[in-house]
C-alpha positions as CSV (number, residue, x, y, z in Angstrom):
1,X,9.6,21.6,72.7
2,X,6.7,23.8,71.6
3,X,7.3,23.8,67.8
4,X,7.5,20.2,67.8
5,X,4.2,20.1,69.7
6,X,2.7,22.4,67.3
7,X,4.0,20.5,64.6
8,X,2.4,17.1,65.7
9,X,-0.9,18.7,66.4
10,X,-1.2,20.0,63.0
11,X,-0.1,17.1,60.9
12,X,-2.1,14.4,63.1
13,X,-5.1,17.0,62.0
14,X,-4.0,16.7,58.8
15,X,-4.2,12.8,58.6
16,X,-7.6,13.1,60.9
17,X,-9.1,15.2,58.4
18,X,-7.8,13.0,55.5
19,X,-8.7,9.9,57.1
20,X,-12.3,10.9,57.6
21,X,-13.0,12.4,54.7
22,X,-11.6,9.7,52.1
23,X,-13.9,7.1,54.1
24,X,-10.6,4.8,54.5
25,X,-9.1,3.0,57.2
26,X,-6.1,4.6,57.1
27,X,-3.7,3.4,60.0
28,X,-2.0,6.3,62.0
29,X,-0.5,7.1,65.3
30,X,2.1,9.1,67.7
31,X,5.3,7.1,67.7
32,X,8.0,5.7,65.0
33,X,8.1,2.3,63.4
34,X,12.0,1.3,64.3
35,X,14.0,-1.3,62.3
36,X,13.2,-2.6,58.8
37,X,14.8,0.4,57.5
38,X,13.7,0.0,53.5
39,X,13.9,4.0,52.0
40,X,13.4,8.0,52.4
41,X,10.6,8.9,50.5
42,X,12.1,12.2,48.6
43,X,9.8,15.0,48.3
44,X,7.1,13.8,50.8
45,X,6.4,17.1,53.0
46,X,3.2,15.7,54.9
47,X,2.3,12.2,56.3
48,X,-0.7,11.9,54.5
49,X,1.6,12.1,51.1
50,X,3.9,9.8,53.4
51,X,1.1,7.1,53.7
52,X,-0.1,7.2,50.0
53,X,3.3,6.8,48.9
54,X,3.9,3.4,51.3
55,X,0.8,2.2,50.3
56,X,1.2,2.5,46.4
57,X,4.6,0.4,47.4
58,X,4.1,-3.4,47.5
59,X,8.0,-3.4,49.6
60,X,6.3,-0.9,51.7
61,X,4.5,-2.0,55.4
62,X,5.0,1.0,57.6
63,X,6.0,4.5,57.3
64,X,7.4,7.4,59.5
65,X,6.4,11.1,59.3
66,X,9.2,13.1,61.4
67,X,6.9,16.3,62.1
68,X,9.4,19.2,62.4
69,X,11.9,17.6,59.5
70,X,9.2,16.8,57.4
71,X,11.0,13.3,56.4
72,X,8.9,10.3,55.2
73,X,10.6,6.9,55.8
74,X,9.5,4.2,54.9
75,X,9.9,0.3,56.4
76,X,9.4,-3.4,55.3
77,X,7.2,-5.8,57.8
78,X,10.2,-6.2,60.3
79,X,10.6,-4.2,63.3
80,X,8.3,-2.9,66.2
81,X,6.4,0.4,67.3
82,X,8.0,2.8,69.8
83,X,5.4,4.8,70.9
84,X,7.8,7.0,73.0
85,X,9.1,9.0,69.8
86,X,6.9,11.9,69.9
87,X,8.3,13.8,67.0
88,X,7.0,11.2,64.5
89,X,3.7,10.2,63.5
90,X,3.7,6.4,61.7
91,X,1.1,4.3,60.2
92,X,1.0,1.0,58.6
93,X,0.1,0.0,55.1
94,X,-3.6,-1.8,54.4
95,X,-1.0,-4.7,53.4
96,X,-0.4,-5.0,57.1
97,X,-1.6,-8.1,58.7
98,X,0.0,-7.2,62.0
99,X,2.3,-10.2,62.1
100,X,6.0,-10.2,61.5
């Protein structure tokens, strides 16, 4: 689907831009975190506001940016990465160590 094309393109540019101009190491890539389901983050209408508001939350460890609902999930350490969702862009949380 073309919006949802255009959609990812823009707000992946939008986290590229952020990440590169804060100097962090902000985590971020095509795909949804799945499982460890923690809470919708209301309000969030890009995924740069999405990561910012995981990482100010100690529960958070991942979060999901749906790019054409504009929805910011976020998720405790449990779960896994499925790269095949293509109309979400996730990251993980500097808390991350990358174990479950």
């Amino acid at each position: 689907d073309v919006e949802m094309h255009e959609a990812r393109a823009r707000h992946l540019g939008a986290v590229e831009t952020h990440a590169k101009s804060s100097g962090g190491s902000m985590h971020y890539q095509q795909g949804a975190w799945v499982y460890g389901d923690y809470e919708v983050a209301e309000g969030v209408s890009d995924p740069v506001e999405c990561a910012k508001v995981c990482e100010a939350d100690a529960e958070c460890f991942h979060w999901n940016f749906h790019v054409t609902l504009n929805k910011c999930d976020k998720k405790r350490r449990n779960g896994g990465l499925d790269s095949d969702k293509s109309d979400w862009i996730m990251g993980h949380a500097s808390r991350w160590s990358g174990e479950l």
